[in-house]
Residue, then its C-alpha position, 0 to 999 in steps of 0.5 A: x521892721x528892724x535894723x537896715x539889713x532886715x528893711x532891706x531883705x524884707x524889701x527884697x522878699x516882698x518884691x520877689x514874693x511877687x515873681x515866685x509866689x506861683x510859678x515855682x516848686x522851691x526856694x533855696x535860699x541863704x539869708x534867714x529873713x528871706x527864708x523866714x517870710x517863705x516860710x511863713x507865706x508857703x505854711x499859710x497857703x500863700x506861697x507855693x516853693x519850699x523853702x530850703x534854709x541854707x544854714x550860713x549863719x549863726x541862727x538860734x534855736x528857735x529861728x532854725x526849728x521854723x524851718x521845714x528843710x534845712x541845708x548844714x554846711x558841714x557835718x559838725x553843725x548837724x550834729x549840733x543841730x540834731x538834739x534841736x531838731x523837730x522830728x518833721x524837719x528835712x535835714x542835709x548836709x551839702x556844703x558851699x562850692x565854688x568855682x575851680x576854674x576862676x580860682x586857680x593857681x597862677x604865677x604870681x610874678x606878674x600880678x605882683x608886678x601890676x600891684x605894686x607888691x615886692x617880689x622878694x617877700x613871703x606874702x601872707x594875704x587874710x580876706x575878711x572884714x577888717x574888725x576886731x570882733x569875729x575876724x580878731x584882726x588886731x591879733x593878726x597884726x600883733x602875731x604877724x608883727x612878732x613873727x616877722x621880727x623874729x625871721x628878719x622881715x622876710x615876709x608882708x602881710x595883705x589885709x583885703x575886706x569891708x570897711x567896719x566901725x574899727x577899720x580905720x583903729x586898725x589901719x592905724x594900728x597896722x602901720x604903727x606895728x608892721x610899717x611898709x610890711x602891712x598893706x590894707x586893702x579895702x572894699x576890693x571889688x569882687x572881681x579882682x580878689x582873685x589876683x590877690x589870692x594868685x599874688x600871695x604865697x600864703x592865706x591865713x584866718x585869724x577867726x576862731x570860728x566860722x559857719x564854713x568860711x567860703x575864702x579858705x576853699x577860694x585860696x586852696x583853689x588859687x594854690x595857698x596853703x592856710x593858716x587858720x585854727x585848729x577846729x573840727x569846722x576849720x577841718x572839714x572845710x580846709x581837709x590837708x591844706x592846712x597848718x592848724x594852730x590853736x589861735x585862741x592862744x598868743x603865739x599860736x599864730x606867730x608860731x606858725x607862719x614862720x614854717x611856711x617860708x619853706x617852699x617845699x612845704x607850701x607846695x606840697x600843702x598847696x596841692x594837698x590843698x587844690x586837690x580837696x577843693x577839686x574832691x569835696x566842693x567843686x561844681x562837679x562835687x556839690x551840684x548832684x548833691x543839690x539837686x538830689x536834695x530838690x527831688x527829695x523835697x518837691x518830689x519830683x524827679x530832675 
């Protein structure tokens, strides 16, 4: 069956097989593997819910096409999509959402205080797996460290994510370049991420690309301005609470951190930002969409 994750998923859709396989219209679903069992199941009669594929990762050609009803998160990633489309294939577009009222603005003093993190720095938080590969955080650590030599070591950089293969280079890395201006933190508990986006002054993304990138819309809600590259699928998620940088580039970031030690450009970015995700991708603005798109594919009114 595969690696451990497509055991563990094909596991998991065979238990769940046996809850839904009856009882329900439809199954929407982020996971590939998932999807691909229902799909299956559902075409040969032994399945009753569509399957609607919430497209999150970067799947080929030839895995998307098995899908009746695709779900893109952004617009750009349907246009793409478009010339590989089966012309019998539903095709939305309605991205992630998330929790406006979990994630919101806070003062960030006391959550400071409870982390032990200085009160007197710039701090600039990145929520991703720490490795080099996709998240590029060794070009983090090097831009960073650059940018803060040349602003006098104003700010302090917070690394919070998954342990990978790499982490442990990373970390070591990390210390050798920044010292006490690095802090990682790994394998943080769902629950407390949220006080370390109210802790921060500034969120950045060193990956150059994502399939929508769901901690750019949680840091916008916690009132962060985010540094991340200049792409339109970095556009269409981040809108104006962004400072866009070409980061495939040395210096692109480095060149752009230091602007942010302006507290009246984070603010006026910060609310730009709130503002967008309150727009586009609240519950608010998200959930009717959804469920437009159950009654268009069950054919039945909600």
């Amino acid at each position: 069956m595969g690696s451990p994750y497509e055991v563990e998923q094909t596991s998991f859709a065979l238990g769940l097989w046996r809850r839904i396989h009856r009882s329900h219209d439809l199954l929407h679903v982020q996971d590939p593997v998932i999807a691909r069992f229902f799909e299956a199941a559902h075409r040969a009669g032994l399945s009753r819910p569509k399957v609607i594929l919430a497209h999150g990762t970067s799947e080929a050609p030839s895995t998307l096409r098995a899908f009746s009803t695709l779900q893109h998160l952004i617009p750009e990633a349907a246009d793409e999509w478009e010339a590989h489309r089966p012309s019998k294939q539903a095709s939305f577009v309605i991205p992630n959402l998330i929790d406006v009222t979990r994630f919101h603005p806070a003062a960030s003093c006391s959550v400071r205080a409870r982390l032990g993190l200085p009160q007197d720095k710039l701090i600039v938080l990145c929520c991703a797996a720490i490795r080099r590969r996709h998240k590029r955080i060794d070009y983090l650590l090097n831009e960073f460290a650059a940018a803060n030599t040349a602003v006098g070591g104003q700010m302090m950089l917070i690394i919070a994510g998954a342990q990978e293969e790499d982490t442990a280079d990373l970390i070591q890395m990390g210390h050798t370049l920044l010292g006490d201006a690095v802090r990682f933190m790994v394998n943080v508990p769902r629950a407390e991420v949220k006080d370390l986006y109210q802790a921060a002054d500034v969120f950045v993304l060193p990956s150059l690309q994502e399939m929508f990138g769901i901690v750019l819309l949680e840091a916008m809600s916690s009132g962060l301005p985010v540094v991340c590259h200049d792409s339109p699928s970095f556009r269409a998620v981040v809108g104006d609470g962004g400072v866009y940088s070409d980061l495939s580039k040395d210096g692109g970031l480095q060149a752009s951190l230091p602007m942010l030690l302006d507290a009246a450009r984070r603010r006026n970015l910060a609310m730009r930002g709130r503002d967008h995700v309150q727009a586009c991708f609240s519950e608010a603005a998200v959930v009717p969409q959804v469920l437009s798109m159950y009654e268009t594919v069950s054919g039945k009114a909600i």
